[in-house]
Backbone as CSV, one residue per row, in Angstrom:
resi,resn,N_x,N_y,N_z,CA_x,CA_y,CA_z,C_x,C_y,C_z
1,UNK,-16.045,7.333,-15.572,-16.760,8.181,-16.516,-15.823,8.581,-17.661
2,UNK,-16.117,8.569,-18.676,-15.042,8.820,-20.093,-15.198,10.379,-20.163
3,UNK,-13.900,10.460,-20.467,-13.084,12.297,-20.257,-13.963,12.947,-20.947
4,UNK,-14.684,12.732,-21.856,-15.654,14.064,-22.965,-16.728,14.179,-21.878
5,UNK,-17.071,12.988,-21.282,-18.283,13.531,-20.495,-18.203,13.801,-19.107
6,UNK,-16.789,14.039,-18.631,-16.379,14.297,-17.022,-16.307,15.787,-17.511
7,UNK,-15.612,15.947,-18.805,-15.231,17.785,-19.199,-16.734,18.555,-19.572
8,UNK,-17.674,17.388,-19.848,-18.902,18.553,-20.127,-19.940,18.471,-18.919
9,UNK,-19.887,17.579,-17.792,-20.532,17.745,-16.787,-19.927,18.405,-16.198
10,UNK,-18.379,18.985,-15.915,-17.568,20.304,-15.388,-18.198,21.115,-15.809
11,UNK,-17.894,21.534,-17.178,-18.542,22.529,-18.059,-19.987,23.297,-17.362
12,UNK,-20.784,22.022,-17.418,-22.406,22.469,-17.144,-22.220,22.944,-15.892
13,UNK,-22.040,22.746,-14.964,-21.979,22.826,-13.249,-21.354,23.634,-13.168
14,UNK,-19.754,23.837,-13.537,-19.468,25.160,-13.384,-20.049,26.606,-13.827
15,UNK,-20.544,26.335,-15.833,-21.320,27.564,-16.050,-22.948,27.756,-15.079
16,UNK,-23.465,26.974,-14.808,-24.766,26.714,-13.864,-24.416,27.943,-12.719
17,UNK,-23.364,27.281,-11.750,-22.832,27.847,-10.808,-22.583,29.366,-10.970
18,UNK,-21.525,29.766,-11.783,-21.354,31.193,-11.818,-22.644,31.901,-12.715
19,UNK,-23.846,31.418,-13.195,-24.903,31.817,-13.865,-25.739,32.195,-12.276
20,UNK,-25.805,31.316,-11.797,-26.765,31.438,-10.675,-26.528,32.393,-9.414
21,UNK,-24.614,33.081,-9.840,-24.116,33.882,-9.148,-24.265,35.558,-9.505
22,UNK,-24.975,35.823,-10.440,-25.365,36.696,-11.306,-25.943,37.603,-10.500
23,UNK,-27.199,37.320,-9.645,-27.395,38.450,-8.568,-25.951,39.131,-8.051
24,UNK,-25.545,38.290,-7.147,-24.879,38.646,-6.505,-23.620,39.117,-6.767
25,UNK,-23.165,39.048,-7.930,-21.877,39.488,-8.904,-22.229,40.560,-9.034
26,UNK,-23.702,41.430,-9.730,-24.265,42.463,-9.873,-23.492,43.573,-8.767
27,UNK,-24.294,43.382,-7.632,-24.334,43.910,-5.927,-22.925,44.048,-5.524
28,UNK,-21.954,43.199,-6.438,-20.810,42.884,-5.487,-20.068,44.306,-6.633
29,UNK,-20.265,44.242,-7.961,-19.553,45.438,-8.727,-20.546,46.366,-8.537
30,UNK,-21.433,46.847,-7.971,-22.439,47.697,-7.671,-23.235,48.409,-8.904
31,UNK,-23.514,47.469,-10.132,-24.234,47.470,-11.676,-24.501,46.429,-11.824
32,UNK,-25.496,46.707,-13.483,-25.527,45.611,-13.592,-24.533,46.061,-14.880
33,UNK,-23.549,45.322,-15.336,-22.932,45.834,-16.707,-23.047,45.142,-17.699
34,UNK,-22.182,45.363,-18.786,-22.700,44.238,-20.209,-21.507,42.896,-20.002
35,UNK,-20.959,42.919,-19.205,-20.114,42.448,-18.680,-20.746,40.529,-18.478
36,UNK,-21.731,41.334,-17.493,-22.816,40.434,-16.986,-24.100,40.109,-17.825
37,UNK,-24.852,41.014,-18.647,-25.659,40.992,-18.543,-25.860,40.088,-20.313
38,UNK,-24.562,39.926,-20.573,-23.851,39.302,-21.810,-23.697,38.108,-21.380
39,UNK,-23.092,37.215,-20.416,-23.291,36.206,-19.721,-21.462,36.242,-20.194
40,UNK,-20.279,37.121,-19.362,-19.002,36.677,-19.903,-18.617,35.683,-19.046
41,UNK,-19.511,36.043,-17.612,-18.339,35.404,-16.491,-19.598,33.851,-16.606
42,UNK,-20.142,33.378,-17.116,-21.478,32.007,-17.266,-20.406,31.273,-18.307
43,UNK,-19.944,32.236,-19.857,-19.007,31.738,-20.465,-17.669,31.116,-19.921
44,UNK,-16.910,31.937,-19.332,-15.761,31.442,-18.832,-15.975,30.516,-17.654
45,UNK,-16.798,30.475,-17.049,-16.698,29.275,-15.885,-17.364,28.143,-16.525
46,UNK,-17.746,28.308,-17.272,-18.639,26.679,-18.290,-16.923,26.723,-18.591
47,UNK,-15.869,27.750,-19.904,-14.337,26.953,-20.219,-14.151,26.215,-19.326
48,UNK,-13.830,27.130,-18.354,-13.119,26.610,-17.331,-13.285,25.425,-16.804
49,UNK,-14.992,25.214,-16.685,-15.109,23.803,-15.987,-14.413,22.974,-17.101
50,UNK,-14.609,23.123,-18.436,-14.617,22.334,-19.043,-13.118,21.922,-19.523
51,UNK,-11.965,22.706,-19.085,-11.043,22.449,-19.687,-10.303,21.746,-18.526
52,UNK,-10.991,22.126,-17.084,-10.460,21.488,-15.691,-10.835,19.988,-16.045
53,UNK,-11.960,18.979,-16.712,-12.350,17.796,-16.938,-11.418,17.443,-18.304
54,UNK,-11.296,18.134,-18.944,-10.297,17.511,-20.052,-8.860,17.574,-19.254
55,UNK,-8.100,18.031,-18.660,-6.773,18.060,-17.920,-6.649,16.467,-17.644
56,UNK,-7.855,16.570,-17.007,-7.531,14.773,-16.553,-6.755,14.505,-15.620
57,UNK,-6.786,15.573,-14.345,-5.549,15.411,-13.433,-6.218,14.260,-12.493
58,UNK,-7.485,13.694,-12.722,-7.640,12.908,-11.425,-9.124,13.613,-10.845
59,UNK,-9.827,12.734,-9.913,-10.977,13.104,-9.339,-11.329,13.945,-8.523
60,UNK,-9.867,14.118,-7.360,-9.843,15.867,-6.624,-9.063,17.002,-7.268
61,UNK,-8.390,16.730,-7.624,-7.671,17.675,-8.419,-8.709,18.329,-9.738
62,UNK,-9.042,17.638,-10.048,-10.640,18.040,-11.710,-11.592,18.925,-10.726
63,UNK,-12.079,18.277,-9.390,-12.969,18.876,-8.292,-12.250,20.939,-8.236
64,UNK,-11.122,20.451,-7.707,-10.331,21.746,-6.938,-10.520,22.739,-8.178
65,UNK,-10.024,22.310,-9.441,-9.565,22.999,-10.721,-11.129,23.654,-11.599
66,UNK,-12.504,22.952,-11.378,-13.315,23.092,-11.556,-13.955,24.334,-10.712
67,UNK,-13.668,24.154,-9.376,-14.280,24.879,-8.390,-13.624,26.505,-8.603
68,UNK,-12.280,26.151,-8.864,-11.744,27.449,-8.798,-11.763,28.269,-10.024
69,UNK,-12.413,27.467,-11.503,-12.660,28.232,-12.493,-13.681,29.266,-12.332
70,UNK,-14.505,28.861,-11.123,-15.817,29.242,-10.910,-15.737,30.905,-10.609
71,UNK,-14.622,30.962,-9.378,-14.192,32.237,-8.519,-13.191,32.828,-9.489
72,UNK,-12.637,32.050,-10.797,-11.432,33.079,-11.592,-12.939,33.621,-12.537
73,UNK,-13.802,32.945,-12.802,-14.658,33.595,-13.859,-15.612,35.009,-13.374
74,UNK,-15.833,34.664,-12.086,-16.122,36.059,-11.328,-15.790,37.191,-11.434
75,UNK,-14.376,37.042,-10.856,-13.285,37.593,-10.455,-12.995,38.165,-11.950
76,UNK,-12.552,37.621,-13.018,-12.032,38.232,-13.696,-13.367,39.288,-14.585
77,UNK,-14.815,39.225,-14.294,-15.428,39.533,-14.854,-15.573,40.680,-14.217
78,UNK,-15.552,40.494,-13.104,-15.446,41.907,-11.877,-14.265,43.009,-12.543
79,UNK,-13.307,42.071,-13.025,-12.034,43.517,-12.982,-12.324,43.809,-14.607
80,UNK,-13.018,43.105,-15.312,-12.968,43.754,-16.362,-13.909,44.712,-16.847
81,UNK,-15.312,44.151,-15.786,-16.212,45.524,-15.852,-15.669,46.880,-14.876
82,UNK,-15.212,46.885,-13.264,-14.773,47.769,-12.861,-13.242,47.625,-12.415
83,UNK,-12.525,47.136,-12.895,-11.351,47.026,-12.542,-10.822,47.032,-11.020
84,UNK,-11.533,45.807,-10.657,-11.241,45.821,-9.368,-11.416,44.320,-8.834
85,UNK,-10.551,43.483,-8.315,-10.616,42.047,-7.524,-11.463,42.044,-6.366
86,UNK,-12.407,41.971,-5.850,-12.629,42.381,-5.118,-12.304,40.986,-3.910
87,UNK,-12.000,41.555,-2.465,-11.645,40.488,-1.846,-12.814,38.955,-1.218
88,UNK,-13.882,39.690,-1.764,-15.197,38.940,-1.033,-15.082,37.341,-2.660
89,UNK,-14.500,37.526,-3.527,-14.118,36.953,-5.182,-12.778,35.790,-4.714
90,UNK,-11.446,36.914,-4.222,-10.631,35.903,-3.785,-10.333,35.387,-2.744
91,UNK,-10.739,35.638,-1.825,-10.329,35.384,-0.704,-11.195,33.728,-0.814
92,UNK,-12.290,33.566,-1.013,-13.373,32.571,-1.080,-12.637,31.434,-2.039
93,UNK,-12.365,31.930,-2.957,-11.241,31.077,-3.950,-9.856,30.757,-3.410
94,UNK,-9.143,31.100,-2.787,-8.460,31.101,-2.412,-8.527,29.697,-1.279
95,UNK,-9.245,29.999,-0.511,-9.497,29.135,0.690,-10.265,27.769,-0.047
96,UNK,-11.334,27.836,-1.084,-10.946,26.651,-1.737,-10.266,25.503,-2.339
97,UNK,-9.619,26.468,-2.801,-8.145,25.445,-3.628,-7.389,24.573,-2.121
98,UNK,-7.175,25.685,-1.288,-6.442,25.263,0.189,-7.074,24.195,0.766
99,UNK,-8.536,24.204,0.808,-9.249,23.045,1.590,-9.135,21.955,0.301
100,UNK,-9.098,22.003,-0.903,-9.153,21.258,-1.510,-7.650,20.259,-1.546
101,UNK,-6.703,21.145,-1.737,-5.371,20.697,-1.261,-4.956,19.665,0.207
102,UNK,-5.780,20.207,1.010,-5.368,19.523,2.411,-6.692,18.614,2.080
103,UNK,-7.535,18.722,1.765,-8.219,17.173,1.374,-7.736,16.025,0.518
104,UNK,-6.768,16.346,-0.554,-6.255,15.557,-1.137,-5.092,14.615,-0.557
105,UNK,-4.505,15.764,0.335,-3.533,15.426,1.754,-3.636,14.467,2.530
106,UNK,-5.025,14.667,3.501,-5.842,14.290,4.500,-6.022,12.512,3.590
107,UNK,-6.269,12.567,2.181,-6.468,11.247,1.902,-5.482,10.165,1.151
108,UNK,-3.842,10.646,1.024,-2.551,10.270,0.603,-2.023,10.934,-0.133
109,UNK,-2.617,12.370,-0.652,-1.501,12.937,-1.501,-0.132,13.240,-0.682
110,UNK,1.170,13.673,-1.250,2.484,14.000,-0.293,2.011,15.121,0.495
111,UNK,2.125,15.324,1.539,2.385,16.864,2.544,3.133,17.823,1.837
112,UNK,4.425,17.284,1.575,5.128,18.541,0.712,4.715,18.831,-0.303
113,UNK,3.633,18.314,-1.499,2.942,19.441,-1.969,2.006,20.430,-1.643
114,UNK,1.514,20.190,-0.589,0.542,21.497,-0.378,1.870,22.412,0.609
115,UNK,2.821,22.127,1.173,3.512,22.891,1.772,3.826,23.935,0.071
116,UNK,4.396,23.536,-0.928,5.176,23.824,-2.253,3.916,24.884,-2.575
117,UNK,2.792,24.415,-2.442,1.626,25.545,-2.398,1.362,26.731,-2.363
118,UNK,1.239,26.695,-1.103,1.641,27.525,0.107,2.939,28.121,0.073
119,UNK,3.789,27.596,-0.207,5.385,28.690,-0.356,4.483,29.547,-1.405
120,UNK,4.431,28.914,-3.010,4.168,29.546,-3.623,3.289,30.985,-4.119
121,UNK,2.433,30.644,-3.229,1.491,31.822,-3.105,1.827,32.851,-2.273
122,UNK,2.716,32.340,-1.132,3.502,33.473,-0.349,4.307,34.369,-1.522
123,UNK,4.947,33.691,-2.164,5.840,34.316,-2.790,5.673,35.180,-4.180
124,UNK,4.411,34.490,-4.656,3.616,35.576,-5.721,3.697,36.778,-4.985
125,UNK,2.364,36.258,-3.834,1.687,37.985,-3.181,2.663,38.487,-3.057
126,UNK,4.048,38.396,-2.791,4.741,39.278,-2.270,5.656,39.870,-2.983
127,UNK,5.589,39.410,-4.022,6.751,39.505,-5.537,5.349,40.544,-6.006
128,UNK,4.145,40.331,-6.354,3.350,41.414,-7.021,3.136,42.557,-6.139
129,UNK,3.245,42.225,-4.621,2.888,43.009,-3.879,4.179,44.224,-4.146
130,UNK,5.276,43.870,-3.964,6.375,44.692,-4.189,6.220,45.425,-5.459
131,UNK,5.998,44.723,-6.528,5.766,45.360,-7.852,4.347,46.338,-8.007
132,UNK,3.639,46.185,-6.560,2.708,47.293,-6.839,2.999,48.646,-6.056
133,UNK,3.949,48.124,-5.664,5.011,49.757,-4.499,5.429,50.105,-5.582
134,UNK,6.030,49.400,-6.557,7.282,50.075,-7.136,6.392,50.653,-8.419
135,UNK,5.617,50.302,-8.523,5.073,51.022,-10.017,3.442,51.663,-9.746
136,UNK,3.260,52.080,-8.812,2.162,53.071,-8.502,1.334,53.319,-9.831
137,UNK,-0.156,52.704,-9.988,-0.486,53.290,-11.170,-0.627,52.143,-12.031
138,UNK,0.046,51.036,-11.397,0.189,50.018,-12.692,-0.703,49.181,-12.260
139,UNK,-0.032,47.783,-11.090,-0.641,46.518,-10.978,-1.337,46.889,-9.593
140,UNK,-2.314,46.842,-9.283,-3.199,46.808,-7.926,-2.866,45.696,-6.663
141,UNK,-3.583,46.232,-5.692,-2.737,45.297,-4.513,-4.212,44.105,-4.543
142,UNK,-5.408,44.227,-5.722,-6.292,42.789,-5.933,-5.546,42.194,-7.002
143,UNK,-5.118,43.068,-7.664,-3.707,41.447,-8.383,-2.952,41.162,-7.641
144,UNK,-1.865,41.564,-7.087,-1.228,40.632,-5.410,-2.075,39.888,-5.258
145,UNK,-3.074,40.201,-4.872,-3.723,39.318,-4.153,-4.583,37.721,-4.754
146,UNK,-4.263,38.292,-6.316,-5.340,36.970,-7.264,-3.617,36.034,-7.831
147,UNK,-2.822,36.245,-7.610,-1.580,36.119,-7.951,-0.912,35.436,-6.872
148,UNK,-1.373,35.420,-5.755,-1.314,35.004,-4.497,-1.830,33.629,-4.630
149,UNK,-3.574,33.750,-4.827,-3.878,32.695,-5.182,-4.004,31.891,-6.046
150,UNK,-3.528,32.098,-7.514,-2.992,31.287,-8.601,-1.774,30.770,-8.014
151,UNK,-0.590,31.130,-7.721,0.178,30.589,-7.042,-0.012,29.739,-6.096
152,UNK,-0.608,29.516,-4.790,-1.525,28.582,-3.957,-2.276,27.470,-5.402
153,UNK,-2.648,27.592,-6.229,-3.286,27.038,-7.292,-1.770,26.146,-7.871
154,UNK,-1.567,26.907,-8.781,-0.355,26.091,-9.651,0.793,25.747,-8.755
155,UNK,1.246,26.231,-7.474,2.502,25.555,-6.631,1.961,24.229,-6.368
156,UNK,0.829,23.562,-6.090,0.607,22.294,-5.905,0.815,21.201,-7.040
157,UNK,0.974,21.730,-8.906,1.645,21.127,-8.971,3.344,21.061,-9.771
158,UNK,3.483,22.320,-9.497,4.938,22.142,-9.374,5.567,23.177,-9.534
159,UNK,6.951,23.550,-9.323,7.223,25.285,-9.799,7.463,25.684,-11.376
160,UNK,7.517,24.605,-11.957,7.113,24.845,-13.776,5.806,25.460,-13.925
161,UNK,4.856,24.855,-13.704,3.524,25.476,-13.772,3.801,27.333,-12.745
162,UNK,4.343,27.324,-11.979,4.215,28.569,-11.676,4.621,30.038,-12.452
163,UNK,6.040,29.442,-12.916,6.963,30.197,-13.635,6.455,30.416,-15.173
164,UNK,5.345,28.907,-15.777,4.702,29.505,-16.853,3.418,30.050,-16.712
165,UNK,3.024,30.326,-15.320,1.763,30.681,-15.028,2.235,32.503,-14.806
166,UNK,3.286,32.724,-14.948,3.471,34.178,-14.402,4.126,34.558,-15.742
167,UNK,4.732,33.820,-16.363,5.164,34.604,-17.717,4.090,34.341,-18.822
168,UNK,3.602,33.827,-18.698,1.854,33.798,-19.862,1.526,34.849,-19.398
169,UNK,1.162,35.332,-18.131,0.494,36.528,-18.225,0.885,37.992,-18.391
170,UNK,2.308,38.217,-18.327,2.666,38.550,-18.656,3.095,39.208,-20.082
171,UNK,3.361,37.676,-20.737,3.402,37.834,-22.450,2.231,38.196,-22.744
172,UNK,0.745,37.478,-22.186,-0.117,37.813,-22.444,-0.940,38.804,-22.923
173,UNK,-0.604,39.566,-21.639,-1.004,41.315,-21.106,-0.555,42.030,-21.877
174,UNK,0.883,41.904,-22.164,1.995,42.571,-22.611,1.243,42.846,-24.504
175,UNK,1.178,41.639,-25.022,0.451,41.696,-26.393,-0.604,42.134,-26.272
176,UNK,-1.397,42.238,-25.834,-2.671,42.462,-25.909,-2.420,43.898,-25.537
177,UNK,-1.664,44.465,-24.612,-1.513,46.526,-24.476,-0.711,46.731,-25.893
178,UNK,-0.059,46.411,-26.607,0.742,46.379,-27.715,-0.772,46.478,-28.997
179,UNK,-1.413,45.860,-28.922,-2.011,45.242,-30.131,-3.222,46.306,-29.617
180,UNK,-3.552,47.233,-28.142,-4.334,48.437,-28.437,-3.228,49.603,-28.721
181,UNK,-2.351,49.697,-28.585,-1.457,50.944,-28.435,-1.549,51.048,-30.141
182,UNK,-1.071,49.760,-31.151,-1.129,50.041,-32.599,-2.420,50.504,-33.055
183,UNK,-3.396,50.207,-32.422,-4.921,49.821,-32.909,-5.554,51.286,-32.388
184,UNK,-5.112,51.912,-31.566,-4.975,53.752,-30.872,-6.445,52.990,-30.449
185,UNK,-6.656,52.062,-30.284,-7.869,51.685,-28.517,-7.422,52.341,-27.202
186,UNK,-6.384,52.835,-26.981,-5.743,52.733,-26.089,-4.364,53.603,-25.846
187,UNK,-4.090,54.548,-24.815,-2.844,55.230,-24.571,-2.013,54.738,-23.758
188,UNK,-0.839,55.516,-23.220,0.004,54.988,-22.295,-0.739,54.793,-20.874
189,UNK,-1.554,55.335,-20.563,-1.725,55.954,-19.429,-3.211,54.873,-19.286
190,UNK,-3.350,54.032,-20.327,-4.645,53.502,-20.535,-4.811,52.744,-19.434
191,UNK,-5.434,52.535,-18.580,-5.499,51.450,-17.113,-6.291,50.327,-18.178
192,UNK,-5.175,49.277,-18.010,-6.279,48.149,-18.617,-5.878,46.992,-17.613
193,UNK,-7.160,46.043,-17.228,-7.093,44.654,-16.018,-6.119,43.212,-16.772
194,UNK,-5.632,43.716,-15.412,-4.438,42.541,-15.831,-5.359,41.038,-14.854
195,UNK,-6.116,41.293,-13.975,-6.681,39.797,-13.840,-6.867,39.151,-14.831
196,UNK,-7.832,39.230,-15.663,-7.680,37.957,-16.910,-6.444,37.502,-17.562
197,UNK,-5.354,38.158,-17.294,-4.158,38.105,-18.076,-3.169,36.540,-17.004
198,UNK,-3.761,36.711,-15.504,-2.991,36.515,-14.586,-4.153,35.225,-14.622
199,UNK,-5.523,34.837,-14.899,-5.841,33.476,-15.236,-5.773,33.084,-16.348
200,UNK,-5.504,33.749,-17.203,-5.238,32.971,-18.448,-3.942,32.322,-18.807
201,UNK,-2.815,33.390,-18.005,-1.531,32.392,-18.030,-1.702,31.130,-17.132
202,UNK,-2.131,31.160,-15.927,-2.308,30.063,-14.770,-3.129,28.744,-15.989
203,UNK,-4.260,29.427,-16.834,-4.567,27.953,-17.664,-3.906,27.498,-18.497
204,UNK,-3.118,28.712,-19.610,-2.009,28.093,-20.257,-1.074,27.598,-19.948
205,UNK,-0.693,27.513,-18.346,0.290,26.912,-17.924,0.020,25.220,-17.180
206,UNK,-1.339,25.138,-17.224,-1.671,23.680,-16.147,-2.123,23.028,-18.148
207,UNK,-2.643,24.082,-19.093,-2.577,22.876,-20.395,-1.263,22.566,-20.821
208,UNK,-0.519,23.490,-20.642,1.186,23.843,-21.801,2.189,22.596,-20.607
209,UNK,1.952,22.768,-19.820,3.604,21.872,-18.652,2.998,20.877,-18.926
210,UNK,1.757,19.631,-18.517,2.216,18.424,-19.072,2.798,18.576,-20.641
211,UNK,2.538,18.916,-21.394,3.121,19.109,-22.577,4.869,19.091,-22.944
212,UNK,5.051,20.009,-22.343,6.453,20.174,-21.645,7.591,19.411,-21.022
213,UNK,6.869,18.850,-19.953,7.358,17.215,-19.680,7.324,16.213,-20.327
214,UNK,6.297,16.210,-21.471,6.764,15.116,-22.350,5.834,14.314,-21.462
Protein backbone atom coordinates (compact mmCIF):
# COMPACT_ATOMS: atom_id res chain seq x y z
CA UNK A 1 0.00 0.00 0.00
CA UNK A 2 1.77 3.51 -0.84
CA UNK A 3 2.69 5.59 2.45
CA UNK A 4 -0.03 8.62 1.76
CA UNK A 5 -2.61 6.04 1.86
CA UNK A 6 -1.29 3.62 4.80
CA UNK A 7 -0.98 7.36 6.83
CA UNK A 8 -4.63 8.27 5.94
CA UNK A 9 -6.25 4.89 6.55
CA UNK A 10 -4.24 5.23 10.17
CA UNK A 11 -5.57 8.59 10.33
CA UNK A 12 -9.32 7.49 9.66
CA UNK A 13 -9.35 4.38 12.08
CA UNK A 14 -7.58 5.89 14.60
CA UNK A 15 -9.80 9.27 14.66
CA UNK A 16 -13.04 6.71 14.12
CA UNK A 17 -11.77 4.82 17.16
CA UNK A 18 -11.20 7.52 19.77
CA UNK A 19 -14.59 9.33 18.22
CA UNK A 20 -16.54 6.27 19.03
CA UNK A 21 -14.82 6.43 22.54
CA UNK A 22 -16.61 9.63 23.36
CA UNK A 23 -19.28 8.05 25.62
CA UNK A 24 -17.10 6.57 27.54
CA UNK A 25 -14.26 9.28 27.84
CA UNK A 26 -17.29 11.46 29.08
CA UNK A 27 -18.09 8.83 32.26
CA UNK A 28 -14.47 8.19 32.65
CA UNK A 29 -13.70 12.36 33.40
CA UNK A 30 -17.18 12.42 34.97
CA UNK A 31 -18.50 15.59 32.22
CA UNK A 32 -19.05 16.17 29.36
CA UNK A 33 -16.37 19.13 28.67
CA UNK A 34 -15.40 21.31 25.64
CA UNK A 35 -12.56 19.28 25.71
CA UNK A 36 -14.73 16.59 24.19
CA UNK A 37 -17.47 18.00 23.04
CA UNK A 38 -14.99 20.05 20.50
CA UNK A 39 -13.77 16.71 19.22
CA UNK A 40 -9.78 17.42 20.72
CA UNK A 41 -9.09 13.90 21.63
CA UNK A 42 -11.08 12.58 17.59
CA UNK A 43 -8.37 15.36 16.42
CA UNK A 44 -5.32 14.05 17.94
CA UNK A 45 -5.86 10.35 17.43
CA UNK A 46 -6.79 10.92 13.55
CA UNK A 47 -2.59 13.02 13.99
CA UNK A 48 -1.57 10.47 15.54
CA UNK A 49 -2.81 7.73 13.40
CA UNK A 50 -1.67 9.62 10.77
CA UNK A 51 1.77 10.49 11.54
CA UNK A 52 2.25 6.62 12.98
CA UNK A 53 1.58 5.65 8.82
CA UNK A 54 3.89 8.31 7.56
CA UNK A 55 6.93 7.03 10.10
CA UNK A 56 7.00 4.11 7.92
CA UNK A 57 8.45 1.92 10.60
CA UNK A 58 6.97 -1.23 9.01
CA UNK A 59 3.55 -3.16 9.31
CA UNK A 60 3.63 -3.97 13.26
CA UNK A 61 5.36 -1.34 14.41
CA UNK A 62 2.70 1.44 12.18
CA UNK A 63 -0.05 -1.22 13.96
CA UNK A 64 1.56 -0.70 17.72
CA UNK A 65 2.26 3.23 17.01
CA UNK A 66 -1.28 3.71 15.60
CA UNK A 67 -2.97 1.86 18.40
CA UNK A 68 -1.22 3.72 20.99
CA UNK A 69 -2.00 7.21 19.47
CA UNK A 70 -5.44 6.15 20.21
CA UNK A 71 -4.92 5.77 24.32
CA UNK A 72 -2.25 9.03 24.20
CA UNK A 73 -5.29 11.00 22.55
CA UNK A 74 -7.59 10.00 25.43
CA UNK A 75 -5.38 10.26 27.92
CA UNK A 76 -4.08 13.44 27.13
CA UNK A 77 -7.59 14.85 26.63
CA UNK A 78 -8.52 13.53 30.08
CA UNK A 79 -5.61 15.56 31.78
CA UNK A 80 -6.28 18.50 29.97
CA UNK A 81 -9.92 18.74 30.75
CA UNK A 82 -9.43 17.45 34.51
CA UNK A 83 -5.97 17.05 35.04
CA UNK A 84 -5.80 13.72 35.73
CA UNK A 85 -4.31 10.25 33.79
CA UNK A 86 -6.54 8.22 34.73
CA UNK A 87 -5.35 4.52 35.16
CA UNK A 88 -8.39 2.77 33.32
CA UNK A 89 -6.45 5.36 29.88
CA UNK A 90 -2.94 3.89 30.73
CA UNK A 91 -2.77 1.01 31.98
CA UNK A 92 -4.87 -0.34 28.65
CA UNK A 93 -2.17 1.49 26.56
CA UNK A 94 0.36 0.40 28.16
CA UNK A 95 -0.35 -3.34 27.87
CA UNK A 96 -0.84 -2.66 24.20
CA UNK A 97 2.34 -1.46 23.04
CA UNK A 98 3.69 -4.69 25.33
CA UNK A 99 1.50 -7.23 23.47
CA UNK A 100 2.36 -5.50 20.45
CA UNK A 101 6.11 -5.72 21.19
CA UNK A 102 6.12 -9.46 22.13
CA UNK A 103 4.14 -10.00 18.89
CA UNK A 104 6.68 -8.55 16.84
CA UNK A 105 9.08 -10.88 18.99
CA UNK A 106 6.95 -13.98 18.83
CA UNK A 107 7.42 -13.38 14.85
CA UNK A 108 11.55 -12.49 14.49
CA UNK A 109 11.99 -9.24 15.87
CA UNK A 110 15.40 -9.43 18.47
CA UNK A 111 14.27 -10.38 22.22
CA UNK A 112 16.58 -7.75 23.41
CA UNK A 113 14.47 -5.15 22.15
CA UNK A 114 11.47 -5.63 23.96
CA UNK A 115 13.74 -6.53 27.03
CA UNK A 116 15.41 -2.49 26.18
CA UNK A 117 11.55 -1.74 26.50
CA UNK A 118 10.80 -2.85 29.40
CA UNK A 119 14.10 -1.58 31.16
CA UNK A 120 12.97 1.56 29.83
CA UNK A 121 9.74 2.09 31.19
CA UNK A 122 10.96 0.74 34.51
CA UNK A 123 13.18 3.43 34.59
CA UNK A 124 10.95 6.42 33.48
CA UNK A 125 8.21 5.35 36.20
CA UNK A 126 10.70 5.47 38.57
CA UNK A 127 12.84 8.52 37.64
CA UNK A 128 9.18 10.52 37.47
CA UNK A 129 8.03 8.63 40.25
CA UNK A 130 10.92 10.02 42.43
CA UNK A 131 10.46 13.45 40.92
CA UNK A 132 6.91 13.35 42.15
CA UNK A 133 8.23 12.80 45.99
CA UNK A 134 10.54 15.38 45.54
CA UNK A 135 8.41 18.16 44.20
CA UNK A 136 4.93 17.71 45.82
CA UNK A 137 2.56 19.91 43.88
CA UNK A 138 4.25 19.57 40.64
CA UNK A 139 4.28 16.24 38.45
CA UNK A 140 1.49 13.59 39.53
CA UNK A 141 2.06 9.94 40.19
CA UNK A 142 -0.52 9.59 36.43
CA UNK A 143 2.54 11.18 34.81
CA UNK A 144 4.88 8.41 36.38
CA UNK A 145 2.75 6.47 35.25
CA UNK A 146 2.12 7.80 31.30
CA UNK A 147 6.02 8.22 31.31
CA UNK A 148 6.29 4.72 32.26
CA UNK A 149 4.53 3.92 29.32
CA UNK A 150 6.07 6.18 26.67
CA UNK A 151 9.16 4.72 27.79
CA UNK A 152 7.83 0.93 27.28
CA UNK A 153 6.85 2.85 23.81
CA UNK A 154 10.12 4.59 22.66
CA UNK A 155 12.75 1.95 24.58
CA UNK A 156 11.78 -0.49 21.78
CA UNK A 157 13.36 1.60 19.55
CA UNK A 158 16.26 2.71 21.09
CA UNK A 159 17.61 4.86 24.06
CA UNK A 160 17.97 8.02 21.63
CA UNK A 161 14.36 8.08 21.14
CA UNK A 162 13.98 7.93 24.91
CA UNK A 163 16.32 10.65 26.00
CA UNK A 164 14.63 12.87 23.15
CA UNK A 165 11.33 11.70 24.21
CA UNK A 166 11.94 13.10 27.85
CA UNK A 167 13.73 16.27 26.97
CA UNK A 168 10.97 17.44 24.28
CA UNK A 169 8.77 17.35 26.95
CA UNK A 170 10.32 18.92 28.98
CA UNK A 171 11.55 21.85 26.65
CA UNK A 172 8.18 21.57 25.65
CA UNK A 173 6.25 22.17 28.92
CA UNK A 174 8.90 24.33 30.01
CA UNK A 175 7.98 26.99 26.92
CA UNK A 176 4.74 26.74 26.91
CA UNK A 177 4.60 27.70 31.27
CA UNK A 178 7.07 30.55 30.12
CA UNK A 179 4.96 31.83 27.18
CA UNK A 180 1.71 31.86 29.99
CA UNK A 181 3.76 33.36 32.83
CA UNK A 182 4.68 36.47 30.05
CA UNK A 183 1.14 36.34 28.65
CA UNK A 184 -0.18 36.63 32.86
CA UNK A 185 -2.57 33.34 31.58
CA UNK A 186 -1.04 31.96 34.28
CA UNK A 187 0.91 32.17 37.90
CA UNK A 188 3.51 30.31 39.68
CA UNK A 189 1.34 28.24 41.44
CA UNK A 190 -0.68 27.70 38.07
CA UNK A 191 -1.21 23.66 37.92
CA UNK A 192 -0.91 23.18 34.25
CA UNK A 193 -0.94 19.10 32.53
CA UNK A 194 2.17 18.05 31.66
CA UNK A 195 0.62 14.77 29.83
CA UNK A 196 0.44 16.37 26.48
CA UNK A 197 3.86 17.70 26.99
CA UNK A 198 5.12 13.98 27.83
CA UNK A 199 3.30 12.76 24.23
CA UNK A 200 4.29 15.29 22.34
CA UNK A 201 7.96 14.90 23.13
CA UNK A 202 7.59 10.86 22.70
CA UNK A 203 6.26 12.08 18.86
CA UNK A 204 8.89 14.55 18.36
CA UNK A 205 11.22 12.12 19.25
CA UNK A 206 10.09 8.79 17.00
CA UNK A 207 9.81 11.94 13.91
CA UNK A 208 13.26 13.91 15.03
CA UNK A 209 15.86 10.39 15.73
CA UNK A 210 15.52 8.86 12.33
CA UNK A 211 16.50 12.28 11.34
CA UNK A 212 19.31 12.28 13.62
CA UNK A 213 20.83 9.14 12.48
CA UNK A 214 21.07 10.29 9.24
Amino acid sequence: MPLPLTALVCGLVAGGITWAATPALDRLIGETTTWTTRGTHVLLGALGGLAAGLLDRGPGETIALAGTAVGLALAVTADLAVHRLPDRLTVPTATWILLCWLTLCLTGAPWPQLGRAVLAGLVLGAAFLLLCLLTPGGLGLGDAKLAAVLGLLLGWFGWLEVLAGVLGAFLLGGLFAVVLLLTRRAGRRTAVAFGPWLAAGAACSLAGAPLLLG
